[in-house]
VOZAKE-228489 format. One line per 2 residues: their letters; for each residue z, y, x negated of N, C-alpha, C. Coordinates in steps of 0.2 Angstrom, whole numbers, always signed. Layout:
! residues N
a = Z,Y,X,Z,Y,X,Z,Y,X  ...
END
This chain:
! residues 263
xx = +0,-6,-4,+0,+0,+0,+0,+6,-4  -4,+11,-2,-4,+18,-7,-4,+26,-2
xx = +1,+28,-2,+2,+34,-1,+2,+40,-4  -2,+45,-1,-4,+54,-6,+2,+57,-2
xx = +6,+58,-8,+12,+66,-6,+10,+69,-10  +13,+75,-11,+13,+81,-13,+20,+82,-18
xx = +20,+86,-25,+29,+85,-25,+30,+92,-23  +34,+93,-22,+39,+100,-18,+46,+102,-26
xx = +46,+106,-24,+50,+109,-31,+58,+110,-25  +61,+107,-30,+69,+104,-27,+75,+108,-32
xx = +80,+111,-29,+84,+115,-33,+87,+112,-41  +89,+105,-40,+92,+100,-48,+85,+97,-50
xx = +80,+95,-44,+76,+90,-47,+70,+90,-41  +62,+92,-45,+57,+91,-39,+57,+84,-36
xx = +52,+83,-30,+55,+78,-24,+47,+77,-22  +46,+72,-19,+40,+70,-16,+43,+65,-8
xx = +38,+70,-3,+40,+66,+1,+36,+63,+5  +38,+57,+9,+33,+52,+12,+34,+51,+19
xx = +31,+47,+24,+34,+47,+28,+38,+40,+29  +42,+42,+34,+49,+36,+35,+45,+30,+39
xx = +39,+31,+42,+35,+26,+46,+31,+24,+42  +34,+19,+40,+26,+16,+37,+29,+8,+32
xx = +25,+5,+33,+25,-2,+30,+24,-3,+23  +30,-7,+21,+28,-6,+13,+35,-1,+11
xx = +38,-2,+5,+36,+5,+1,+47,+6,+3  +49,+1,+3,+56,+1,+4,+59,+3,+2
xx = +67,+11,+3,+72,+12,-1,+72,+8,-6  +73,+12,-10,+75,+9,-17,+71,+4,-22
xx = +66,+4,-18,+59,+0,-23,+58,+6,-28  +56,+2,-34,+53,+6,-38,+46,+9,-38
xx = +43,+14,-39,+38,+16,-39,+34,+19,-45  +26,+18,-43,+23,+23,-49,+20,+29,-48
xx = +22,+35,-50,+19,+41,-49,+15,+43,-54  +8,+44,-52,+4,+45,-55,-1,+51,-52
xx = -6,+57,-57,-9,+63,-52,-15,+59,-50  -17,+62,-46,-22,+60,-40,-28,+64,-45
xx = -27,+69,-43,-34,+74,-46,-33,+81,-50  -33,+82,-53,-32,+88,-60,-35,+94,-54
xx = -32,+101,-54,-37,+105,-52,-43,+107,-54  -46,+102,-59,-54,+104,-58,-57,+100,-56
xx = -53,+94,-52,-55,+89,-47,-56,+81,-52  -55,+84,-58,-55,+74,-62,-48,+72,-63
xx = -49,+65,-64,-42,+62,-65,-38,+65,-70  -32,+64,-73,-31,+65,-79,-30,+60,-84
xx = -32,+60,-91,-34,+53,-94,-29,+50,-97  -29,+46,-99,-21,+43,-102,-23,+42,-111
xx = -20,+44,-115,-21,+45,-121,-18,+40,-123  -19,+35,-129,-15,+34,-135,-15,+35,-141
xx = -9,+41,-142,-10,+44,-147,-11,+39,-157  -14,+42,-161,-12,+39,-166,-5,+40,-169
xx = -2,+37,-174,+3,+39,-176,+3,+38,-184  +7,+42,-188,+5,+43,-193,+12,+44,-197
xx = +14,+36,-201,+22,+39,-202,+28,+39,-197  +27,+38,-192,+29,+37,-187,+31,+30,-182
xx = +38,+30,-185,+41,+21,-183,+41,+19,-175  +43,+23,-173,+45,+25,-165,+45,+31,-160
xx = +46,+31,-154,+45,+39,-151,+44,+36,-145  +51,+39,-144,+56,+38,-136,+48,+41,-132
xx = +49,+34,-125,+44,+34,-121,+44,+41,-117  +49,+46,-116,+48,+51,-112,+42,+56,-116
xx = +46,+56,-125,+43,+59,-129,+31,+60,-129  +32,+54,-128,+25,+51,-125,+22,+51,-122
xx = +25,+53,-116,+23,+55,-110,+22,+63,-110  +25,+69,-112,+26,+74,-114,+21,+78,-118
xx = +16,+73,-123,+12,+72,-130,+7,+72,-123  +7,+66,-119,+1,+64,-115,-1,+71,-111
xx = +4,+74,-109,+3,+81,-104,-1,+85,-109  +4,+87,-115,-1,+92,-119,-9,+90,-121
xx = -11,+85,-123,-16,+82,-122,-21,+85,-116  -19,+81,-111,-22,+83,-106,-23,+90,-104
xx = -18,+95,-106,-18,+102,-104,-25,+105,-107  -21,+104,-116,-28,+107,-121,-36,+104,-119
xx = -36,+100,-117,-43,+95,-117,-47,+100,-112  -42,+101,-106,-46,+104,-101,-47,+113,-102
xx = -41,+114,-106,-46,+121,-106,-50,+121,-113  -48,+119,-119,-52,+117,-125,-56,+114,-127
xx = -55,+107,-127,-58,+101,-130,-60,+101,-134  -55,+103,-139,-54,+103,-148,-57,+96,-151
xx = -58,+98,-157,-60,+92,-161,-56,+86,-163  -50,+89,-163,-43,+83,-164,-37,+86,-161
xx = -32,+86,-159,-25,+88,-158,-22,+85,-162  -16,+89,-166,-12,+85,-170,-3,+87,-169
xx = +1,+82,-169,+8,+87,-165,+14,+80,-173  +14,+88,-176,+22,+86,-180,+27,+91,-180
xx = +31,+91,-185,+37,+93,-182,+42,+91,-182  +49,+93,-180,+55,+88,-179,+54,+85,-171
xx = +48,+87,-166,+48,+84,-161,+48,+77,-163  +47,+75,-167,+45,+67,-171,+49,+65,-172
xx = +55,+69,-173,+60,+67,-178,+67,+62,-171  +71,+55,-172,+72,+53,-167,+79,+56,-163
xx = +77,+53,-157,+84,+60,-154,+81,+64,-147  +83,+69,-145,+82,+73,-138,+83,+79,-141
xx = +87,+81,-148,+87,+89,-148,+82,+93,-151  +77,+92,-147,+71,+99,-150,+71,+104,-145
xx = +69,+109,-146,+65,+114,-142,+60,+116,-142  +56,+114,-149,+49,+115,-148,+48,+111,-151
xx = +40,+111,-151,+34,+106,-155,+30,+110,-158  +28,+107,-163,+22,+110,-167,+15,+107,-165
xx = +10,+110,-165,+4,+109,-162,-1,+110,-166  -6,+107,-170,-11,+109,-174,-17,+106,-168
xx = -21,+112,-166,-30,+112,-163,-33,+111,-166  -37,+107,-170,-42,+107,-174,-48,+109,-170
xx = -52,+118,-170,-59,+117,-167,-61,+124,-170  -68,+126,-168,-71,+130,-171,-70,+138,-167
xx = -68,+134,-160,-67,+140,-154,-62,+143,-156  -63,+150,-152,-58,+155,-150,-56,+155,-144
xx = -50,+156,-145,-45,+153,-137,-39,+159,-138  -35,+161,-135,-30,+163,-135,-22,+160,-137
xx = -21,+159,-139,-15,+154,-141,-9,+155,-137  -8,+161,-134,-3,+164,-130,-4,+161,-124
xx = -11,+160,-122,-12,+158,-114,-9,+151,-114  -11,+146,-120,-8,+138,-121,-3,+138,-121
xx = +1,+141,-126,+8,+143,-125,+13,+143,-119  +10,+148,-116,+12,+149,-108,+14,+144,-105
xx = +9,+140,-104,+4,+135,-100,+10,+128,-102  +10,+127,-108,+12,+121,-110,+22,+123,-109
xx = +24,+129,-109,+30,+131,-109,+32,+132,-101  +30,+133,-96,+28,+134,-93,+29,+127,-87
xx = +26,+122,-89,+26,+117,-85,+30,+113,-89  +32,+109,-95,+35,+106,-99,+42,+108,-102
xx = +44,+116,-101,+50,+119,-102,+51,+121,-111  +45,+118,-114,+45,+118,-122,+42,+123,-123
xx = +46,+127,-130,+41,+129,-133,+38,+128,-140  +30,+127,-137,+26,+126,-143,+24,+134,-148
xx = +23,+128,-155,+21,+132,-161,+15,+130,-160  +9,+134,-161,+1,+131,-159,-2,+135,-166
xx = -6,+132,-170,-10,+132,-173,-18,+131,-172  -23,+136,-172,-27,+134,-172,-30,+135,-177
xx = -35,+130,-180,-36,+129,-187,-44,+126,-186  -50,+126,-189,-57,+120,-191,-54,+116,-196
xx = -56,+112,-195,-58,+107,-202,-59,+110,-209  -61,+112,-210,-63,+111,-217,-57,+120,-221
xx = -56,+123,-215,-49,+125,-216,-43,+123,-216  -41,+119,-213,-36,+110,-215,-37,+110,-222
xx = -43,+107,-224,-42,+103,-229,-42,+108,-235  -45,+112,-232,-42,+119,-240,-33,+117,-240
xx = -31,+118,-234,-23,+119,-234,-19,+112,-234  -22,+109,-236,-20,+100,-237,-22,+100,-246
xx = -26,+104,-249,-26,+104,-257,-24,+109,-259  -20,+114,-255,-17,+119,-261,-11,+122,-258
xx = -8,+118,-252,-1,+120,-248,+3,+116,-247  +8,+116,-250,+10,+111,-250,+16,+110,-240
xx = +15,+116,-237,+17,+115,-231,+16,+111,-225  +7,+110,-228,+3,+108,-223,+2,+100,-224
xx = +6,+98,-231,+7,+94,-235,+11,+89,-232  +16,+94,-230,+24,+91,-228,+21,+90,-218
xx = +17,+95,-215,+18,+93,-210,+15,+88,-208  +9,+86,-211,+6,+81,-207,+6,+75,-213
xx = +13,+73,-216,+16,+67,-219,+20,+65,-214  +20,+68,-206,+23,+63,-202,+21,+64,-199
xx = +16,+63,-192,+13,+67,-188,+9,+61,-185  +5,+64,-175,+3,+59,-172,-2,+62,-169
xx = -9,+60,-168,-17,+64,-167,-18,+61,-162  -23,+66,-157,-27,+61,-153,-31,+58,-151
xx = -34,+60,-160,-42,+56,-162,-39,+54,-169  -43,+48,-172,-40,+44,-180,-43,+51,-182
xx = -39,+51,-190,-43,+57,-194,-40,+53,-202  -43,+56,-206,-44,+54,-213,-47,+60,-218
xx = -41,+64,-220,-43,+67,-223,-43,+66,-231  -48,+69,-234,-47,+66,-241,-47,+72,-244
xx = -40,+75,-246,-41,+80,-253,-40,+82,-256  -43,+85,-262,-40,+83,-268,-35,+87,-270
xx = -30,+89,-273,-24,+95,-274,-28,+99,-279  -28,+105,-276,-29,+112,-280,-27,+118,-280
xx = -24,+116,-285,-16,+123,-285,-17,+128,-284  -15,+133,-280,-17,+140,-278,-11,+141,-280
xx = -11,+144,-286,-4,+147,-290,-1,+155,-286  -6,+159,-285,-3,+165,-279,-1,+163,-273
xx = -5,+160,-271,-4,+154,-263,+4,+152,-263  +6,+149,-269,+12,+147,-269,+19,+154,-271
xx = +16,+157,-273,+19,+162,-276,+22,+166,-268  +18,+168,-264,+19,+172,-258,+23,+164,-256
xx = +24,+158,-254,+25,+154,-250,+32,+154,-253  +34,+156,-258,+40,+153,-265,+46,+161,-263
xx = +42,+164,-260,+46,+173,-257,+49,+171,-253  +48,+168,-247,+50,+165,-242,+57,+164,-245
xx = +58,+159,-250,+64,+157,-250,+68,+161,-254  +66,+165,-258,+70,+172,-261,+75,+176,-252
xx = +74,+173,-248,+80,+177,-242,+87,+173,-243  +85,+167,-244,+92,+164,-244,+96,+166,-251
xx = +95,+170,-257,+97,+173,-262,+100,+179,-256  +96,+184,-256,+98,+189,-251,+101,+189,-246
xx = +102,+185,-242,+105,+185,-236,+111,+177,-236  +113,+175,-239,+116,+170,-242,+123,+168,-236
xx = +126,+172,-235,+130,+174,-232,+131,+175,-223  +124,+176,-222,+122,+178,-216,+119,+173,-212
xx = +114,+171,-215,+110,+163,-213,+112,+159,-211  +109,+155,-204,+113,+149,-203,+110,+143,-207
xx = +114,+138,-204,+113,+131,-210,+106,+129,-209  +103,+129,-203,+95,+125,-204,+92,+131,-205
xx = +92,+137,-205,+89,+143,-208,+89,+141,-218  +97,+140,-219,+97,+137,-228,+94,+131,-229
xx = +94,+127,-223,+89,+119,-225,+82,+121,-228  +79,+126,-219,+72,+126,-221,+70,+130,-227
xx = +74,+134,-229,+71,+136,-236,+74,+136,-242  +77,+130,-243,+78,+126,-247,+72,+120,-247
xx = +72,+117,-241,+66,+112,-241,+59,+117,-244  +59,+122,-241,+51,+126,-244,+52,+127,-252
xx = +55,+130,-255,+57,+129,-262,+56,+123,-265  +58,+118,-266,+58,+113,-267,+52,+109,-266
xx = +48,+109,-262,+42,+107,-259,+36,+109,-263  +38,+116,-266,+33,+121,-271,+32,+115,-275
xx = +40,+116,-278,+42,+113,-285,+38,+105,-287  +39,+102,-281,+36,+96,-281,+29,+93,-282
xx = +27,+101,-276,+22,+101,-277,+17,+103,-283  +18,+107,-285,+16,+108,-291,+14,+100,-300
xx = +22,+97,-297,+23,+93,-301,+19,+87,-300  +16,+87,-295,+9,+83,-292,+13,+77,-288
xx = +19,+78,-286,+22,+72,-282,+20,+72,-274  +20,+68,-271,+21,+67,-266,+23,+68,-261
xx = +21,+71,-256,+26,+75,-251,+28,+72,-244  +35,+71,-241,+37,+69,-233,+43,+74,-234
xx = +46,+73,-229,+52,+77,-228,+57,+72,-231  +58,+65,-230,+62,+61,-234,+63,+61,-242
xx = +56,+62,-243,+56,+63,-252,+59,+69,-252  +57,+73,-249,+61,+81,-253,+69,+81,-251
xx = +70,+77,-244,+77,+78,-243,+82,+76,-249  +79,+66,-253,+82,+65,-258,+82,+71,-264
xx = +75,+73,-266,+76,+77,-270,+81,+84,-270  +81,+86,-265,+87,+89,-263,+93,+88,-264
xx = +95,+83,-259,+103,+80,-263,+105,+78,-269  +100,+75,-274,+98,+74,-279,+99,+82,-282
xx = +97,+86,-281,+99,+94,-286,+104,+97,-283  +106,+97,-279,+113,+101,-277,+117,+96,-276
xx = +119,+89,-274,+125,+86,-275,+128,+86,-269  +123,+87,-262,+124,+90,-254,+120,+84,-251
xx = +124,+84,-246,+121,+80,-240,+117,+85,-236  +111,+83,-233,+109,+87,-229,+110,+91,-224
xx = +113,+85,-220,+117,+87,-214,+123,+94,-215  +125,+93,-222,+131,+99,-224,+128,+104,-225
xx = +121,+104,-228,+118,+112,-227,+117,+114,-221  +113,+108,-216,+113,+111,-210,+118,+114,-206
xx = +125,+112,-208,+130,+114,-204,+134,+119,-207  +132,+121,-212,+131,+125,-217,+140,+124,-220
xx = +139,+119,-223,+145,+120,-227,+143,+116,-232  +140,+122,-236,+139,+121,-244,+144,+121,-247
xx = +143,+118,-253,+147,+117,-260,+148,+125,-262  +152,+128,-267,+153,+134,-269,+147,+137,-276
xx = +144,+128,-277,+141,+130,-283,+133,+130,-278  +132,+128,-274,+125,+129,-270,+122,+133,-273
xx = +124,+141,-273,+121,+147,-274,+119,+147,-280  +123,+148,-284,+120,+146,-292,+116,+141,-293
xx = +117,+135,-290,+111,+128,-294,+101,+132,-289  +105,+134,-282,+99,+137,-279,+92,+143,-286
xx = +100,+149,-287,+95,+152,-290,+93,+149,-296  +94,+146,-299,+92,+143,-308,+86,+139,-306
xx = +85,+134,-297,+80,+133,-297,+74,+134,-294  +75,+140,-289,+73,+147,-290,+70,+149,-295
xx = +74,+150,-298,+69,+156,-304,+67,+152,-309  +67,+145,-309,+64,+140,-311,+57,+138,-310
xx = +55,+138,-305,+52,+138,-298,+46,+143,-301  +48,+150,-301,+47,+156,-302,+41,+158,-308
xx = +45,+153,-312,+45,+157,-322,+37,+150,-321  +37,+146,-316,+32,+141,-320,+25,+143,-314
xx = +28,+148,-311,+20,+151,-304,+18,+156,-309  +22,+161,-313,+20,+164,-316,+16,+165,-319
xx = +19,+160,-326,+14,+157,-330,+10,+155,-329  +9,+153,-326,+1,+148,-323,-2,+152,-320
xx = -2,+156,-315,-4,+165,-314,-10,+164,-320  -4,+168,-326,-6,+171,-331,-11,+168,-336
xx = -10,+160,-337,-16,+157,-339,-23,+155,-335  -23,+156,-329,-28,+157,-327,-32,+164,-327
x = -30,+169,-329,-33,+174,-330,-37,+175,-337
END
């Protein structure tokens, strides 16, 4: 038996209702609620995403991934979507997601934004980016390094490229982490993570290693002597700030130099 409702929006929780006459379809049976027709009049498709470094991901999370998908597709239809982030990371406490577009259009990233926050209560980080802009930023960033070393598409992709150190590139990227000197005092603990993680990342990156969030977190506690979680919650050691700037200016003395020999 199959009946069309409508959902109706409900003070704690929306509500679909049916009628009380009808055969079939008893209190308390489970049911599958699925959309009928997209308002452009097609189905909505069902995705499955690739995953990439990724062991697991809570079914609701999947489901959430399948929405975005379907959103961008119908006003976009980008070359690939790609969603990393700590929404990957396991657990329920994000607020937002990161979103890389792969396509050559111009779209407004505010109006997706809207859209996606809008109906899913998230807010996204939306990148839109081509191809072969990626892969410039996959061989001389080590950002873009770290985000899509754990991440999940909705097309396979295989980037091949090769590392080519953008020694200014890194230098503006390396400033970023000069606040936590400056404002040391003030910052919260995952504001000291993430730019501790960003410094560090350089550093790696330069030394031609290989980048995920787990490598650098070891290397991390490996240089300060901290658990993660202790930055996050910010209850550093009293030597943090010192071993921070010496590898800082560590960091620093070797983008400089290399600057300068390439000149």
């Amino acid at each position: 038996m199959e009946l069309i409702g409508r959902i109706s929006k409900g003070t704690k929780m929306d509500q679909i209702y049916i009628p009380k006459n009808r055969s079939g379809l008893a209190s308390g049976e489970y049911v599958l609620i699925m959309p009928l027709t997209s308002k452009q009049g097609k189905t909505s498709k069902q995705f499955k995403p690739y995953l990439y470094n990724v062991k697991n991901l809570e079914p609701i999370k999947l489901r959430i991934i399948e929405d975005i998908f379907n959103l961008i597709n119908k006003n976009l239809e980008p070359e690939n979507i790609i969603i990393t982030g700590s929404f990957l990371e396991p657990g329920f406490k994000f607020n937002d997601i990161d979103i890389l577009i792969l396509t050559e259009k111009k779209v407004s990233t505010e109006m997706l934004k809207g859209k996606i926050s809008s109906i899913m209560g998230i807010k996204p980080h939306i990148i839109l980016i081509d191809t072969k802009s990626l892969i410039f930023g996959l061989s001389s960033d080590p950002i873009y390094n770290l985000m899509l070393s754990k991440c999940l598409s909705l097309k396979r992709f295989i980037f091949n490229a090769q590392r080519k150190i953008n020694y200014k590139l890194l230098d503006l990227n390396l400033l970023k982490s000069k606040t936590l000197i400056d404002g040391f005092e003030i910052l919260k603990g995952d504001e000291k993570y993430y730019l501790t993680l960003n410094m560090v990342s350089i550093l790696l990156f330069m030394r031609g290693r290989k980048l995920s969030k787990e490598i650098i977190n070891k290397e991390i506690e490996k240089l300060f002597n901290i658990k993660i979680e202790d930055i996050k919650e910010n209850q550093t050691k009293p030597d943090f700030l010192r071993k921070y700037k010496k590898i800082y200016n560590k960091t620093f003395k070797i983008i400089m130099k290399s600057i300068k020999n390439e000149k």
